[in-house]
N, CA, C and O atoms as CSV, one atom per row, in Angstrom:
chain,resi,resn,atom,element,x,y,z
A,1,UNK,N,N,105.313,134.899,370.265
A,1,UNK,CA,C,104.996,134.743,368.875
A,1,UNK,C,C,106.262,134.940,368.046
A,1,UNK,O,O,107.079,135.790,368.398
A,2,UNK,N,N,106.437,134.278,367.086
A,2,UNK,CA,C,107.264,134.440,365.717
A,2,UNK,C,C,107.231,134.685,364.702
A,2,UNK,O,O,106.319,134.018,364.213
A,3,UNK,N,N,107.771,135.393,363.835
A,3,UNK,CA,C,107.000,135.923,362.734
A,3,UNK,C,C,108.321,135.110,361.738
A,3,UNK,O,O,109.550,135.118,361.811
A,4,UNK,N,N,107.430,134.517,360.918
A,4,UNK,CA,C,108.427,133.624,359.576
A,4,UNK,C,C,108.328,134.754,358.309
A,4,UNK,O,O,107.222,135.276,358.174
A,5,UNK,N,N,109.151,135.072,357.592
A,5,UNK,CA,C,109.302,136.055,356.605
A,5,UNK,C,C,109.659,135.303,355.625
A,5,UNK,O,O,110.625,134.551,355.755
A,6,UNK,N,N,108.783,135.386,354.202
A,6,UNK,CA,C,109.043,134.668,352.462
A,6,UNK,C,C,110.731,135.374,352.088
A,6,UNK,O,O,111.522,134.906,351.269
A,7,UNK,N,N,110.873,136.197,352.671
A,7,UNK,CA,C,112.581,136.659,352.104
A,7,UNK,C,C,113.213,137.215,353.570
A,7,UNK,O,O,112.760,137.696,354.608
A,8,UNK,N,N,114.824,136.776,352.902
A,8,UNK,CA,C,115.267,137.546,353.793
A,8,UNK,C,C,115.274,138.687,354.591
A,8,UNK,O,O,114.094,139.035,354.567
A,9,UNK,N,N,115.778,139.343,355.163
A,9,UNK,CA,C,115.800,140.348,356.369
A,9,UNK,C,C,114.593,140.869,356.812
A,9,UNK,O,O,114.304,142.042,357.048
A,10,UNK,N,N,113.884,139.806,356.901
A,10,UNK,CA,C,112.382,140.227,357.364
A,10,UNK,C,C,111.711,140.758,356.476
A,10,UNK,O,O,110.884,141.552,356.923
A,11,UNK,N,N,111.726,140.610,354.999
A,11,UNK,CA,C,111.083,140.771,354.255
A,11,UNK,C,C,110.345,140.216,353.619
A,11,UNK,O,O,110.651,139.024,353.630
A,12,UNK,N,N,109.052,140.495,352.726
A,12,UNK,CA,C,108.055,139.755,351.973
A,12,UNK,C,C,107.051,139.117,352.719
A,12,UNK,O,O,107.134,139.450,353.902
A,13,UNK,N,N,106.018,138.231,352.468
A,13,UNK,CA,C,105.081,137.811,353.187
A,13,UNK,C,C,105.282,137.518,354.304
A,13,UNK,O,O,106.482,137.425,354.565
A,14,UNK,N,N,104.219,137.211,355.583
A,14,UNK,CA,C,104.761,137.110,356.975
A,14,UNK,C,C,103.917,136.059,357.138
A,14,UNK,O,O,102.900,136.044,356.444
A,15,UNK,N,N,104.242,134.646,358.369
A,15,UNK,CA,C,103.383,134.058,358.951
A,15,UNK,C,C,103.666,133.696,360.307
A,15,UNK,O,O,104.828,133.413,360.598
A,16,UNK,N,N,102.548,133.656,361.390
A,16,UNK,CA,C,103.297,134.274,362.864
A,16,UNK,C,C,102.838,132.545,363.081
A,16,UNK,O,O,102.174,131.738,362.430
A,17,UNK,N,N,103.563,132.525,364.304
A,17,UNK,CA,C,103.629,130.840,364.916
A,17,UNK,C,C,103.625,131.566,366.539
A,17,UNK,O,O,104.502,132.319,366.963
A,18,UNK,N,N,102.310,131.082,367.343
A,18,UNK,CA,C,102.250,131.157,368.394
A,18,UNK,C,C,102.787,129.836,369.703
A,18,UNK,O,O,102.875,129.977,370.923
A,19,UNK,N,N,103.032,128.753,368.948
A,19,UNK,CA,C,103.639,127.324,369.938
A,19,UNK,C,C,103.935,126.592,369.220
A,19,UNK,O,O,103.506,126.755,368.078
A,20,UNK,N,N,104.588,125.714,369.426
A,20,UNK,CA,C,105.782,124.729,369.248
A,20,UNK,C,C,104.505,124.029,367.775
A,20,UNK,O,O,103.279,124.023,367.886
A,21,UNK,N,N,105.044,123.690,366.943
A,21,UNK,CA,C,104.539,122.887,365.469
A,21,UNK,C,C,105.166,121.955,365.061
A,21,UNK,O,O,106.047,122.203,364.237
A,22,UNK,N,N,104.948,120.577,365.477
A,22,UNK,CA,C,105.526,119.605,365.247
A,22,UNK,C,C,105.317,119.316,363.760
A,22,UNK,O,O,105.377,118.114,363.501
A,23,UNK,N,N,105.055,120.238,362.570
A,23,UNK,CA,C,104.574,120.291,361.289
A,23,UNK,C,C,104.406,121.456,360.910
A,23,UNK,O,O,103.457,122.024,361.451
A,24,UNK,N,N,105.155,122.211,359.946
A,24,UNK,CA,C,104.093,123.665,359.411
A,24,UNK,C,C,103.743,123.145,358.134
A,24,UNK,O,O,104.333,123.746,357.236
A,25,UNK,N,N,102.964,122.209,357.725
A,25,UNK,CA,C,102.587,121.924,356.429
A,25,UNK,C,C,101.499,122.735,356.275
A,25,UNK,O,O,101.238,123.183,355.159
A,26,UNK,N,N,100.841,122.985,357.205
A,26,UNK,CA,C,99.233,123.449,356.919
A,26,UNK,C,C,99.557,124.875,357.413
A,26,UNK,O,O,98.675,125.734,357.376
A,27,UNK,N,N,100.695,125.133,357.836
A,27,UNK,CA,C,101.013,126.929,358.026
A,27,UNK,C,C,101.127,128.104,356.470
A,27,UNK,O,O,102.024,128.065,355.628
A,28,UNK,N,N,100.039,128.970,356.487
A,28,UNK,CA,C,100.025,129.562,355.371
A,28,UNK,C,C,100.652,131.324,355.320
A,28,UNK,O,O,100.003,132.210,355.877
A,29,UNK,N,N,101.873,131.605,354.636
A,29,UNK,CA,C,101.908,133.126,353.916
A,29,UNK,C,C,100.461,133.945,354.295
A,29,UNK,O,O,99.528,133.525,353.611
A,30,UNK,N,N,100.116,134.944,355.173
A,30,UNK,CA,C,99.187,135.957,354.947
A,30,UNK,C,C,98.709,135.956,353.786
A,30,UNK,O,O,99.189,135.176,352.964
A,31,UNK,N,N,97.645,136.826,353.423
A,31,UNK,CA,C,97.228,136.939,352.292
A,31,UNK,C,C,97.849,138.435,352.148
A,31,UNK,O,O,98.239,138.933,353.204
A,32,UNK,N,N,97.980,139.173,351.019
A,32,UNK,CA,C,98.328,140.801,351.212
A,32,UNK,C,C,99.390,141.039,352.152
A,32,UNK,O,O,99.267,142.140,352.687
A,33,UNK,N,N,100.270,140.463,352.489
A,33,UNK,CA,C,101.481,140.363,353.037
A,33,UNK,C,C,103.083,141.008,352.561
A,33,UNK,O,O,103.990,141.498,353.235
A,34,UNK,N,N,102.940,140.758,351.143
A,34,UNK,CA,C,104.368,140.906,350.475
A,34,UNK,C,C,104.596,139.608,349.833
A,34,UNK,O,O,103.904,138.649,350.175
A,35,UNK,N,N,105.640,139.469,348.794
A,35,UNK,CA,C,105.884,138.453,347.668
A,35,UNK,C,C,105.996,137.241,349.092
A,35,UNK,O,O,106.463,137.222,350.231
A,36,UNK,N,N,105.075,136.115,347.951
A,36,UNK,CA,C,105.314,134.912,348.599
A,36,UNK,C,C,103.657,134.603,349.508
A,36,UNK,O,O,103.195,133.481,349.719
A,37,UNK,N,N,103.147,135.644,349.835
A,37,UNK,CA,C,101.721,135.553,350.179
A,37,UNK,C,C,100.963,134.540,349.745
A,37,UNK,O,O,100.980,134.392,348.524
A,38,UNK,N,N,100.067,133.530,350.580
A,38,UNK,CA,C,99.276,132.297,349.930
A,38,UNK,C,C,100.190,131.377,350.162
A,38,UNK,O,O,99.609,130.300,350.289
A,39,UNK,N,N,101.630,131.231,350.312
A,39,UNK,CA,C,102.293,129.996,349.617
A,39,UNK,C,C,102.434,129.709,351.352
A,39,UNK,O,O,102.249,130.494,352.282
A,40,UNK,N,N,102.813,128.336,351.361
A,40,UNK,CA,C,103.094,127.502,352.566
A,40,UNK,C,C,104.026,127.794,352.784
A,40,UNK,O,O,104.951,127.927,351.983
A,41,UNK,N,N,104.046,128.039,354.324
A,41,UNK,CA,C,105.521,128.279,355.482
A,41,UNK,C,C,106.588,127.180,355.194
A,41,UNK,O,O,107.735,127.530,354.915
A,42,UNK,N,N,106.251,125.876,355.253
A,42,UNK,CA,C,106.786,124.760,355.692
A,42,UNK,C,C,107.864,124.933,353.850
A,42,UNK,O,O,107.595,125.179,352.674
A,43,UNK,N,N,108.972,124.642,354.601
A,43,UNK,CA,C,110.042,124.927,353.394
A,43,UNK,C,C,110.319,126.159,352.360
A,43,UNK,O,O,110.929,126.008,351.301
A,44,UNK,N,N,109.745,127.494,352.852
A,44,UNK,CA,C,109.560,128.801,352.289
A,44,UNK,C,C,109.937,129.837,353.346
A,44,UNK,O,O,109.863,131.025,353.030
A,45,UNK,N,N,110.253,129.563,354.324
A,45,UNK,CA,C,111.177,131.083,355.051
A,45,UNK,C,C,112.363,131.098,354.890
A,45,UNK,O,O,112.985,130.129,354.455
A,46,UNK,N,N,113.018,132.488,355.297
A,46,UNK,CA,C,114.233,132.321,354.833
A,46,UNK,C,C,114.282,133.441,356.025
A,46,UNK,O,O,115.456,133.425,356.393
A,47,UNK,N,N,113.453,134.563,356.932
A,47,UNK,CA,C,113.772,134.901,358.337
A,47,UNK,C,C,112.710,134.989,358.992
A,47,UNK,O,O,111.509,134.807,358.791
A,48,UNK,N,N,113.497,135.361,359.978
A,48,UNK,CA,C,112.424,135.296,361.552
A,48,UNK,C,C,112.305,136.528,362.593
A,48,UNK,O,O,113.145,137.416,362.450
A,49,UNK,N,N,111.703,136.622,363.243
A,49,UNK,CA,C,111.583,138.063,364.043
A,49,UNK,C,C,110.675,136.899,365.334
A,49,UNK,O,O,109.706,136.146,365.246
A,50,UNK,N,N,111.683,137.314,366.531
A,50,UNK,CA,C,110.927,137.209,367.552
A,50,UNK,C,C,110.268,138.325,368.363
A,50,UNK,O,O,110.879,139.381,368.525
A,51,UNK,N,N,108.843,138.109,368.969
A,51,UNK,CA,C,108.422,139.018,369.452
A,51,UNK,C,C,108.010,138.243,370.653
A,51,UNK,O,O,106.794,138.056,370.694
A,52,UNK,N,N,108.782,137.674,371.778
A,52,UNK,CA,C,108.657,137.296,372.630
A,52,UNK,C,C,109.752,137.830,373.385
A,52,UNK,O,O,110.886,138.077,372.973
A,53,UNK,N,N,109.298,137.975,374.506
A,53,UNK,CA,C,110.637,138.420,375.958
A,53,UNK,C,C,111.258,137.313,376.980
A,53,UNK,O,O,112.294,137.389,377.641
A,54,UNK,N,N,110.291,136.247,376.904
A,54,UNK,CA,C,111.405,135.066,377.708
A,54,UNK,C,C,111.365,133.524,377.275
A,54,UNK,O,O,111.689,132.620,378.046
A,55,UNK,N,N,110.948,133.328,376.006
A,55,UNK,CA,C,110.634,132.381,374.910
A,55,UNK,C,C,112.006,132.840,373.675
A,55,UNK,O,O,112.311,133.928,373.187
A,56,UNK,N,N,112.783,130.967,373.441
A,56,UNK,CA,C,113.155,131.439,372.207
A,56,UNK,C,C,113.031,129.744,371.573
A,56,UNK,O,O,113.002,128.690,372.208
A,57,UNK,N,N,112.988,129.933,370.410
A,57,UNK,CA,C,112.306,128.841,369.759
A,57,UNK,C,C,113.946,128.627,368.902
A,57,UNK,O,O,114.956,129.190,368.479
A,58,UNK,N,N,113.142,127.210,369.091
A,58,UNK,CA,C,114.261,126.089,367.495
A,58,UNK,C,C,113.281,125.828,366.831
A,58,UNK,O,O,112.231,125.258,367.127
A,59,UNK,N,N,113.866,126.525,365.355
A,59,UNK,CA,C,113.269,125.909,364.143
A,59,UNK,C,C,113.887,124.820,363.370
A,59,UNK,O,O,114.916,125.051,362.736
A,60,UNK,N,N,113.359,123.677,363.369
A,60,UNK,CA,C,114.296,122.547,362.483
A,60,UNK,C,C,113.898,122.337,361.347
A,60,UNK,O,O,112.809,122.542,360.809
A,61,UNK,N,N,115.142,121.776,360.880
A,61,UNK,CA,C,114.826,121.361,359.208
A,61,UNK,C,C,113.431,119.928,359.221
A,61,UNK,O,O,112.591,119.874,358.323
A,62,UNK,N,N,113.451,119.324,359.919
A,62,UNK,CA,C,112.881,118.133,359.497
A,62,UNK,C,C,111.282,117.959,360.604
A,62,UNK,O,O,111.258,118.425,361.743
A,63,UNK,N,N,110.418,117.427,360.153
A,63,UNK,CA,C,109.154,117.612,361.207
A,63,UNK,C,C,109.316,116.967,362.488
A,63,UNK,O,O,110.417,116.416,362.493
A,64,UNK,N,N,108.709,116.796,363.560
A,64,UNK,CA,C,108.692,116.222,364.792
A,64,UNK,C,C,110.115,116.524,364.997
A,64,UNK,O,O,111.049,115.724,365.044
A,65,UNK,N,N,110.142,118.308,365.157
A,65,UNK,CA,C,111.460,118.152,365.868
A,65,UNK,C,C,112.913,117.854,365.492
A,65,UNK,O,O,113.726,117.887,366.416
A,66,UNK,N,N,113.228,117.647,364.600
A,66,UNK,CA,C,114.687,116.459,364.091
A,66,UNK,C,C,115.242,117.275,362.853
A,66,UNK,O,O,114.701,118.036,362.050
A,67,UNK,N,N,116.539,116.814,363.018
A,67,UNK,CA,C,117.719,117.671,362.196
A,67,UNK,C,C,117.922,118.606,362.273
A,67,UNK,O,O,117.279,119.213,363.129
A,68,UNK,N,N,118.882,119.340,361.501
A,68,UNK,CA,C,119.304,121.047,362.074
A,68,UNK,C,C,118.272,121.743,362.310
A,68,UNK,O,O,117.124,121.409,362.017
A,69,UNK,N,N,118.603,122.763,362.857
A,69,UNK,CA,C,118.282,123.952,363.378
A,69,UNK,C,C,119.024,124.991,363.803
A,69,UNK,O,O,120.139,124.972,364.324
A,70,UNK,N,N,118.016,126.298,363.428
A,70,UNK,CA,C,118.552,127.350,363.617
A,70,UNK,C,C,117.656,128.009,365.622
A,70,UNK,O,O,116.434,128.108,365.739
A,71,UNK,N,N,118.197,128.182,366.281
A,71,UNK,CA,C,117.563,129.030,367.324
A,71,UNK,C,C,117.534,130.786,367.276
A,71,UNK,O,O,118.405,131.648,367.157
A,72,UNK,N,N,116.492,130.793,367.389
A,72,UNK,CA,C,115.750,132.273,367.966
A,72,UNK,C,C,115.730,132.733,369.111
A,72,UNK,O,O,114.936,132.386,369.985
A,73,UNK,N,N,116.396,133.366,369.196
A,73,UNK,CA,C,116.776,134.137,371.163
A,73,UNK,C,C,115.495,134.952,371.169
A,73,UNK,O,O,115.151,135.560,370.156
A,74,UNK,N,N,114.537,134.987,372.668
A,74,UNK,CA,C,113.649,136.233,372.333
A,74,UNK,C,C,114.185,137.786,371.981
A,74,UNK,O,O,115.276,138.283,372.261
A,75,UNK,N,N,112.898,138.461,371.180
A,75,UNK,CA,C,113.168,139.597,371.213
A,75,UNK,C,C,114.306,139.482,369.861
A,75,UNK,O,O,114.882,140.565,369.964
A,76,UNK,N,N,114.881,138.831,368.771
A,76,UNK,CA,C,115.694,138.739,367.704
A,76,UNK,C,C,115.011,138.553,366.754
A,76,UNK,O,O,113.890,138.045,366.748
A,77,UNK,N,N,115.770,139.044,365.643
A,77,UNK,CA,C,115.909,139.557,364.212
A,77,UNK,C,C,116.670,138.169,363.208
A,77,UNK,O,O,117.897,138.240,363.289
A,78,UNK,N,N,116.382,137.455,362.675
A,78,UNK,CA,C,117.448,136.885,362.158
A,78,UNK,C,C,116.963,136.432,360.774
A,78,UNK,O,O,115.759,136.259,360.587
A,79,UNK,N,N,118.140,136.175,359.498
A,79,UNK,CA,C,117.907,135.025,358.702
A,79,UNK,C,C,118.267,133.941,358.824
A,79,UNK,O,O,119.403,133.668,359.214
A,80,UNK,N,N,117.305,132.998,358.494
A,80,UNK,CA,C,118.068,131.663,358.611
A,80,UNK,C,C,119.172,130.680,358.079
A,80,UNK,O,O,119.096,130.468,356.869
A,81,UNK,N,N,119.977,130.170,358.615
A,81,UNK,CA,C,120.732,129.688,358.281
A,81,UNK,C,C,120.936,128.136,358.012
A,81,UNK,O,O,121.103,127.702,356.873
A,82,UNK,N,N,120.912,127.325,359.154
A,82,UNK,CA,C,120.848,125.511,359.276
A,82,UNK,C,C,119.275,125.365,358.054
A,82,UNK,O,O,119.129,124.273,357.506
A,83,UNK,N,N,118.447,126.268,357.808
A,83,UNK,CA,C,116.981,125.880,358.057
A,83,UNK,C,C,116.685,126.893,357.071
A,83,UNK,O,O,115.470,127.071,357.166
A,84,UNK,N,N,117.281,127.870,355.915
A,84,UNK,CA,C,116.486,128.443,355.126
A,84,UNK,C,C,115.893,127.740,353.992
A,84,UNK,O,O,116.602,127.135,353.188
A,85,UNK,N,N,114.615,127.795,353.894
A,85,UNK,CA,C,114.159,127.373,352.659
A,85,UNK,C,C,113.921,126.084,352.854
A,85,UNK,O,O,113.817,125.390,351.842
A,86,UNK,N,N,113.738,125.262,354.560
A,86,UNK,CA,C,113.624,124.040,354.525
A,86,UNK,C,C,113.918,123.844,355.913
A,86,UNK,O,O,114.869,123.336,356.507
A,87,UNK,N,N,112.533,124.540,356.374
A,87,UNK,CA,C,111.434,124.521,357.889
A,87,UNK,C,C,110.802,123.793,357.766
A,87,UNK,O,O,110.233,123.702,356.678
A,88,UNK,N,N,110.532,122.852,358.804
A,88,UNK,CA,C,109.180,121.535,358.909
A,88,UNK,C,C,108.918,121.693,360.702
A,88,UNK,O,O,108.184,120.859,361.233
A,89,UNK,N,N,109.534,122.754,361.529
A,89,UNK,CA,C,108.736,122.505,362.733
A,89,UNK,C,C,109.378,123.044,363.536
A,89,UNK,O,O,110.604,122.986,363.444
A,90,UNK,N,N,108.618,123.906,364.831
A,90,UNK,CA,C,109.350,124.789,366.155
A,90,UNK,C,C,109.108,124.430,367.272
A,90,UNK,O,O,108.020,124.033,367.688
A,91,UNK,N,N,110.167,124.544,367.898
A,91,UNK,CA,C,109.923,123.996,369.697
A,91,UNK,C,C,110.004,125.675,369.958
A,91,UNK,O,O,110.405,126.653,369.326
A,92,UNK,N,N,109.291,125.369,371.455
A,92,UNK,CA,C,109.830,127.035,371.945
A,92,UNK,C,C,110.504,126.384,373.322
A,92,UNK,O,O,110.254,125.229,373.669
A,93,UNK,N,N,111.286,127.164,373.973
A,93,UNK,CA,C,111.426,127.118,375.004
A,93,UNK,C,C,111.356,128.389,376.229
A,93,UNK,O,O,111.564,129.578,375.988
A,94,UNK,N,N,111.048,127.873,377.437
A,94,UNK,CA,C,111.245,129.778,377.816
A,94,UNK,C,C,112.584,129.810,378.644
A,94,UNK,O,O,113.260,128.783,378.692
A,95,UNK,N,N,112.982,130.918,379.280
A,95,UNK,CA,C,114.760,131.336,379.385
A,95,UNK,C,C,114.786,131.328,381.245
A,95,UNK,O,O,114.251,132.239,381.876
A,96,UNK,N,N,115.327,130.431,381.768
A,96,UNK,CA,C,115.576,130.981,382.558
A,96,UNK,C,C,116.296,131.412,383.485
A,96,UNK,O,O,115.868,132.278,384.248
């Protein structure tokens, strides 16, 4: 699982992504989460928290996969960079 954060350093609303989303249009902010709650994932994170041990995901800028991206090593902390503020979709992969 991944947890997408409305602000940086893992802060503000959270929304978790369990497999690859060739789209987060229909991915929603928790409700009661922290600022940014209610509002759509897709072009609104800015970090990530992995909570996986042999999974690490690419998040790209563009849907089905395409244009930059930032990668998530399992088990990491990060803000985004290629991809803040303009997420449309995650592959995972696992490590081996």
């Amino acid at each position: 699982m991944a947890c997408f954060y409305f602000n940086s350093n893992q802060a503000g609303a959270i929304a978790t992504i369990g497999e690859g989303e060739y789209n987060l249009d229909d991915q929603i902010f928790t409700a009661n989460t922290g600022a940014g709650a209610g509002t759509y994932l897709e072009d609104n994170a800015a970090s990530v928290d992995s909570r996986e041990t042999s999974i690490y995901y690419c998040i790209h800028r563009d849907r089905w996969w395409s244009g930059p991206y930032d990668v998530l090593p399992a088990q990491y902390k990060m803000n985004l960079v290629a991809t803040y503020n303009k997420n449309s979709s995650t592959t995972l992969y696992h490590n081996h």
